[in-house]
KOLKOLDO-943832 format. One record per residue (C-alpha): chain; x, z, y; residue number from 1. Coordinates in pm, 1 decimal, padded with zeros to 6 digits. Layout:
A	X	Z	Y	NUM
...
This chain:
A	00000.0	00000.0	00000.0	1
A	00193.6	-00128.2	00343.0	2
A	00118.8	00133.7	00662.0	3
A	00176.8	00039.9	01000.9	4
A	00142.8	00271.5	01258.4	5
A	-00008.6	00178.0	01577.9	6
A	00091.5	00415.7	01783.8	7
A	00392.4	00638.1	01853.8	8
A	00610.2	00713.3	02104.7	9
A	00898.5	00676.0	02203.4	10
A	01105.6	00944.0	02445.0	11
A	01478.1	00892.9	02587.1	12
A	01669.7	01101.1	02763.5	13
A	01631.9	00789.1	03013.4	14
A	01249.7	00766.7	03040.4	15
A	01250.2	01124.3	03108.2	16
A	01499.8	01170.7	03361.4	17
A	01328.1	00872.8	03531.8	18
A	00983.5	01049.0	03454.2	19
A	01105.4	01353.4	03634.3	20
A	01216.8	01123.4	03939.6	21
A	00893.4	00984.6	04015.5	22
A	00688.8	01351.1	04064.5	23
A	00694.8	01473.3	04383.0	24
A	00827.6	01868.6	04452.6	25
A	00589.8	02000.7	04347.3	26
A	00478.7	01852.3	04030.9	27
A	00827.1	01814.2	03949.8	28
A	00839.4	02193.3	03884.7	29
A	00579.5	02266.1	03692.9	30
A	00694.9	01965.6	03485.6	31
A	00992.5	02181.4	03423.5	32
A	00875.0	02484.2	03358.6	33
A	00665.1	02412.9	03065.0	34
A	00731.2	02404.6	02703.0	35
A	00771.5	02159.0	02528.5	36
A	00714.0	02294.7	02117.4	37
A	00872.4	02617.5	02230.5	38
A	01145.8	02502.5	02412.4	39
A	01212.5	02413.2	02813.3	40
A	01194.9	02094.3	02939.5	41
A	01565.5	02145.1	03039.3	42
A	01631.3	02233.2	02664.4	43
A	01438.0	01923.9	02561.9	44
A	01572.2	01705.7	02766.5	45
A	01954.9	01792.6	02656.3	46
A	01865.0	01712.4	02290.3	47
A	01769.6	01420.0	02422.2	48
A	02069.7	01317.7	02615.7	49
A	02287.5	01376.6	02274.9	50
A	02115.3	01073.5	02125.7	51
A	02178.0	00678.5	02137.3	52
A	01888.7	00432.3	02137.4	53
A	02062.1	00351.4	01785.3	54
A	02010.4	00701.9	01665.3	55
A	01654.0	00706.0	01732.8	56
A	01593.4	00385.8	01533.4	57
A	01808.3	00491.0	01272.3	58
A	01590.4	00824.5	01293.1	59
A	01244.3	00656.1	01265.5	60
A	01363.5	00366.5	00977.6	61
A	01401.4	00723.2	00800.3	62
A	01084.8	00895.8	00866.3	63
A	00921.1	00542.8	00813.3	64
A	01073.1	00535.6	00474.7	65
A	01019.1	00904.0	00351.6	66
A	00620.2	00858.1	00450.4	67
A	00592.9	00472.2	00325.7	68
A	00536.1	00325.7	00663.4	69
A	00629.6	-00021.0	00704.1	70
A	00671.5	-00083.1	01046.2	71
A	00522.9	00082.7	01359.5	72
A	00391.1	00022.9	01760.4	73
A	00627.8	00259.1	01997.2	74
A	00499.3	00344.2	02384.4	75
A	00770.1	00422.8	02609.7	76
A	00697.1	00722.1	02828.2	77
A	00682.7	00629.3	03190.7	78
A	00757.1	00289.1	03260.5	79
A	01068.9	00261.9	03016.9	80
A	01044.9	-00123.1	02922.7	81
A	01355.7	-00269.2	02932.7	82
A	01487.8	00003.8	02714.7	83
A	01199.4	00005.2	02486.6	84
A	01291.2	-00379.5	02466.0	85
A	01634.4	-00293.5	02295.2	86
A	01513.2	-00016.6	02097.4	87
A	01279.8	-00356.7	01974.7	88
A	01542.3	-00544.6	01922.7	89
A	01756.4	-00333.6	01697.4	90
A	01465.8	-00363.8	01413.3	91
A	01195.4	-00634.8	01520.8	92
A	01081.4	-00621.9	01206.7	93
A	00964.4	-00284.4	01183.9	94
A	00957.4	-00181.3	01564.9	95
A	00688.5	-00313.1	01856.7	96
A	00694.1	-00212.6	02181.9	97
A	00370.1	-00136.7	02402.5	98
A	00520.5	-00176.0	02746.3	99
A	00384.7	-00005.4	03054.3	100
A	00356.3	00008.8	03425.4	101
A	00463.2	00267.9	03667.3	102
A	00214.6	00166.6	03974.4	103
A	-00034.6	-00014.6	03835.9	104
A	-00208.7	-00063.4	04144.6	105
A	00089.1	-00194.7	04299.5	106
A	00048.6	-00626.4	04397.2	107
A	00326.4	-00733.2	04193.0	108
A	00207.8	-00544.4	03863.3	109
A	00123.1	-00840.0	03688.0	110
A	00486.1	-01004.0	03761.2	111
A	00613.6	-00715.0	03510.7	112
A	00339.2	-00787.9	03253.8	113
A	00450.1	-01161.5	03273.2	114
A	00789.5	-01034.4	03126.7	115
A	00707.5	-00880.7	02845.7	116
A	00688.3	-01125.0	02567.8	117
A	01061.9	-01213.1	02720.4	118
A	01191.8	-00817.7	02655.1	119
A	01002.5	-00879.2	02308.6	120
A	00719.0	-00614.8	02381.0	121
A	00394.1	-00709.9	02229.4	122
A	00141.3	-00511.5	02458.2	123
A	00047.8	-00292.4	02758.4	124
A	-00010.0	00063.1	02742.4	125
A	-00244.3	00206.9	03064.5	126
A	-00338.0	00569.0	03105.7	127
A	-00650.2	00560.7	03368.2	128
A	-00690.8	01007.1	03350.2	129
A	-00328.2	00991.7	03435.9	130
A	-00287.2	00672.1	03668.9	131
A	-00608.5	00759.7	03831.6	132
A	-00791.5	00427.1	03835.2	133
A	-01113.2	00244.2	03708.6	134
A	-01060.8	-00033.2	03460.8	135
A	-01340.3	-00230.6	03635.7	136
A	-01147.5	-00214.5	03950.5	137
A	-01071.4	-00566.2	04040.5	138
A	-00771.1	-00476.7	04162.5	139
A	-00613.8	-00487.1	03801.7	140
A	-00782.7	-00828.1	03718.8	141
A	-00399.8	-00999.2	03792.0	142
A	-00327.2	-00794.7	03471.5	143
A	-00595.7	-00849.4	03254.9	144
A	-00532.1	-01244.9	03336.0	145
A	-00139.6	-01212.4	03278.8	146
A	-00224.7	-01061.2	02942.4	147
A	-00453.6	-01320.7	02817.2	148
A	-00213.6	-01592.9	02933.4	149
A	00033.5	-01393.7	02738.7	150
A	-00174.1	-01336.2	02437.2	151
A	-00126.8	-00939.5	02500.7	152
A	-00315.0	-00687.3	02419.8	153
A	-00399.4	-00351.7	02623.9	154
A	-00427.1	-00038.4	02519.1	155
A	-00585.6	00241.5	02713.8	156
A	-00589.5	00622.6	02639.2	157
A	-00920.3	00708.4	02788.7	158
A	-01060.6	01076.9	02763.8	159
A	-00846.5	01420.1	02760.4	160
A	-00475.9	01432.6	02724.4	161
A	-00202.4	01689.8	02733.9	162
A	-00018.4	01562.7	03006.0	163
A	00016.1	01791.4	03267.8	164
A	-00159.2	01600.7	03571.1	165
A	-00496.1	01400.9	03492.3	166
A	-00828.4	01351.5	03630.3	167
A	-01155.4	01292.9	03399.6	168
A	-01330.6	01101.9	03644.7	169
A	-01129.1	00822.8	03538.7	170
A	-01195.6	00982.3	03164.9	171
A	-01456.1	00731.1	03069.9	172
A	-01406.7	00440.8	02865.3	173
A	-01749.2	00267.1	02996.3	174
A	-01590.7	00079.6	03318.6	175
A	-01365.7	-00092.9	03080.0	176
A	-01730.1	-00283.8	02967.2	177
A	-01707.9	-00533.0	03237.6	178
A	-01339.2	-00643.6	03194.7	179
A	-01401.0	-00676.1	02798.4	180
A	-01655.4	-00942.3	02901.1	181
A	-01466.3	-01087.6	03148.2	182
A	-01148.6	-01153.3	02942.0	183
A	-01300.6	-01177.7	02616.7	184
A	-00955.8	-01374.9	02480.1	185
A	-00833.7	-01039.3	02575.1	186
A	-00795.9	-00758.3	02236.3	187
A	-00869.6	-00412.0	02471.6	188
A	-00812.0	-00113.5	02261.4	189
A	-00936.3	00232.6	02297.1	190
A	-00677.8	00500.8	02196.8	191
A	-00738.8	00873.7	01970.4	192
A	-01132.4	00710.5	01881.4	193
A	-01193.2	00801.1	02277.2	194
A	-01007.3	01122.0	02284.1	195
A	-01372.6	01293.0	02403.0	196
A	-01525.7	01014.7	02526.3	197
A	-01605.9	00909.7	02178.1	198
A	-01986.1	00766.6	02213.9	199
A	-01911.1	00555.3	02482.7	200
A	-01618.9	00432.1	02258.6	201
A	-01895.7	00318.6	02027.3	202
A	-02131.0	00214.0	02328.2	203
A	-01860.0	-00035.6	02390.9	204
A	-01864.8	-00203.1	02042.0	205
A	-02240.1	-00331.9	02135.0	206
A	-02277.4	-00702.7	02213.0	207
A	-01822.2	-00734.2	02217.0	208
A	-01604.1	-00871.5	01943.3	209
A	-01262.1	-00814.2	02133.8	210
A	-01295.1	-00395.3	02144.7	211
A	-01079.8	-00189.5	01897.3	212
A	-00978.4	00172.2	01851.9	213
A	-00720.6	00335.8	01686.1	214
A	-00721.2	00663.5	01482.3	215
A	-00405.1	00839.0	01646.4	216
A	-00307.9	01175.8	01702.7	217
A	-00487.7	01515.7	01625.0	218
A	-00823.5	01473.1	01741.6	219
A	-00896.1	01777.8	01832.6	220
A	-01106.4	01687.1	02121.1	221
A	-01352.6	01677.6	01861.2	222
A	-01360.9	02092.3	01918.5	223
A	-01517.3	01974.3	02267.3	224
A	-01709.8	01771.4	02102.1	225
A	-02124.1	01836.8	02055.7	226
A	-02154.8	01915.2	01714.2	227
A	-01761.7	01936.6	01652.6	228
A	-01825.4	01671.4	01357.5	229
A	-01587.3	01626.6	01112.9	230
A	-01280.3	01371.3	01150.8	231
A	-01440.5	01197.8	00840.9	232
A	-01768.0	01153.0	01068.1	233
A	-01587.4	01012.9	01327.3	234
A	-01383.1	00739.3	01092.2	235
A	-01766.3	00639.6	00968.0	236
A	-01937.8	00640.6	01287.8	237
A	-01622.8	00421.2	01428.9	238
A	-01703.4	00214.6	01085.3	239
A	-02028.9	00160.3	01164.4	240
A	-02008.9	00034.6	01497.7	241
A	-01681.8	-00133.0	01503.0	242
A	-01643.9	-00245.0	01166.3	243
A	-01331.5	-00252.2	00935.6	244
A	-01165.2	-00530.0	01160.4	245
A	-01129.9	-00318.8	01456.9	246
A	-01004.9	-00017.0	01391.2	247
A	-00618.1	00074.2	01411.4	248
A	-00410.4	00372.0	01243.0	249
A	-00216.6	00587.4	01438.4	250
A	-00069.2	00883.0	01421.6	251
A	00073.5	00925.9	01787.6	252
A	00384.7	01058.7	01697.1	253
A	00707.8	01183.2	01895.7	254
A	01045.7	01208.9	01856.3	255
A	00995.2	01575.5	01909.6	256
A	00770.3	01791.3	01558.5	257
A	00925.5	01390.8	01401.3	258
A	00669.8	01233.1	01191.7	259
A	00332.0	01340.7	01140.9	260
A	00280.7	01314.9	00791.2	261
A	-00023.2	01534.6	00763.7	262
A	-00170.4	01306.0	00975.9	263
A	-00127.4	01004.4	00781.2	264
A	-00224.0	01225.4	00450.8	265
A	-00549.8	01316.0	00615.6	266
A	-00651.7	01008.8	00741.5	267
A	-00567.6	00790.9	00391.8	268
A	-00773.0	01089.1	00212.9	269
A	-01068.1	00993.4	00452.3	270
A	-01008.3	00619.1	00364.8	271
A	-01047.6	00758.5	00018.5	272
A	-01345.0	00964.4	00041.8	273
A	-01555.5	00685.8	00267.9	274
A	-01472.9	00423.5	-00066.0	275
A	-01403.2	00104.8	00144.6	276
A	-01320.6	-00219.2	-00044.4	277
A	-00910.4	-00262.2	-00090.2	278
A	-00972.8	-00500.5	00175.1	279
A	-01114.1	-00301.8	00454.2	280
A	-00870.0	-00035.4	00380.8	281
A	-00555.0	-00244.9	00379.0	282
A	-00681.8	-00385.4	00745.0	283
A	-00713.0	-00052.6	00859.5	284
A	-00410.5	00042.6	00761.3	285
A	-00188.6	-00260.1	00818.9	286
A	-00388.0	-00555.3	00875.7	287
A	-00519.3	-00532.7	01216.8	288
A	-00223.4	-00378.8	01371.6	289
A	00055.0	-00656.6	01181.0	290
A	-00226.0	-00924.1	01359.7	291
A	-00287.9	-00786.9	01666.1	292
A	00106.0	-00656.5	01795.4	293
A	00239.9	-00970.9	01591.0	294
A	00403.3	-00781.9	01367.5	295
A	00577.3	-01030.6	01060.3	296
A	00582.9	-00923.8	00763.5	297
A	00946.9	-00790.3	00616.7	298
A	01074.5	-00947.5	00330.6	299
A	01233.1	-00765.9	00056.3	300
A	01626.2	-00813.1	00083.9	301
A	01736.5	-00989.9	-00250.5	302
């Protein structure tokens, strides 16, 4: 059974210093003052500096290998594409790259979007709660156009998050309805089922064919959640409205707690339970992500 992993992340010493650079004062310090899995950001962040971009692929091929994970989508933090780009480059056949964008907003975003497939990233990442903007604003249409000239898809983490500095009333996954409709050659793709937000995820699979999620991280929004329904609710509510074809595995790992394992183990045990065909299961679980990030298929060294 092949595994790719839509979603993980990738964190350099690099992205974070750069990260850090780009607060102002103030959220600069409480930035870093938290913890970060028990440990300062200043503690974090030195780890971080021991390692080459080499020594995190050779890290990941390993956890990919020890959980049976063929290949895997990586989003830099902050707007780390060019590095991303080489950490691509070092394995393109097990490593994609969801590039980002710093400002958004700013005029010339959709000049950086434009240069993607060139760094070989496959996608954009954008973070609304955290970038603070509406994904109907027409403002961002340059983007959305860049991308379907480009044949890129966008991801978008909707809902709550544990970064430090968001706003839900750009939470909601629902303004994204009139761009899906306007760029329908476009693949838009919710992140964590909604994180929250999760039945106007499924509002958004009515009367669209280019609308995906993916199944990443903890989901533990769903203790927010009316209800609180189980995580193998969710997978078969996301089933019934989105269908096999359109629905991504993630696990939303870091380079910091290293592969999530239990993650992967509890979703495939879901998989299990529900009783999907071989078919639907394998798309879930490889299919739509190898189509949708481009992702070729390895073949086995002789």
């Amino acid at each position: 059974m092949a595994i790719i992993d839509s979603h993980l992340h990738l964190i350099t010493a690099k992205m974070v210093r750069r990260l850090r650079e780009r607060h102002p004062t103030s959220r600069k310090r409480a930035v870093e003052s938290m913890q970060i899995r028990g440990k300062t950001y200043e503690e974090r962040l030195k780890e971080l500096e021991a390692l080459t971009l080499e020594d995190h692929a050779r890290s990941w091929i390993e956890a990919f290998d020890a959980a049976g994970v063929e290949a895997g989508g990586f989003i830099a933090i902050g707007e780390g594409n060019e590095e991303l780009g080489q950490f691509v480059a070092l394995n393109p056949g097990r490593f994609a790259g969801w590039g980002s964008l710093s400002d958004p907003r700013h005029p010339d975003a959709w000049r950086t979007v434009a240069q993607f497939k060139s760094m070989g990233l496959s996608g954009l990442k954008l973070y609304p709660p955290i970038q603070r903007f509406m994904a109907n604003d027409r403002t961002f249409y340059p983007i959305y156009e860049t991308a379907a000239e480009q044949g890129l898809p966008i991801l978008f983490h909707f809902g709550i998050t544990v970064g430090a500095f968001y706003d839900l009333s750009f939470a909601s996954p629902l303004p994204l309805s009139a761009p899906v409709k306007d760029f329908p050659e476009v693949t838009f793709l919710i992140a964590h089922f909604g994180a929250g937000f999760f039945r106007e995820t499924l509002f958004l699979a009515y009367h669209t064919e280019n609308v995906c999620v993916d199944t990443s991280g903890t989901n533990n929004w769903r203790d927010y959640y009316p209800g609180n329904p189980s995580l193998e609710q969710i997978f078969r509510d996301a089933l019934r409205a989105y269908g096999s074809r359109r629905i991504l595995f993630g696990t939303d790992s870091t380079v910091w707690g290293g592969y999530r394992n239990h993650i992967l183990k509890e979703q495939v045990e879901i998989l299990n339970r529900i009783e999907l065909t071989p078919e639907d299961r394998a798309l879930i679980l490889e299919g739509n992500a190898r189509r949708i990030l481009r992702i070729e298929q390895v073949q086995p060294s002789r």
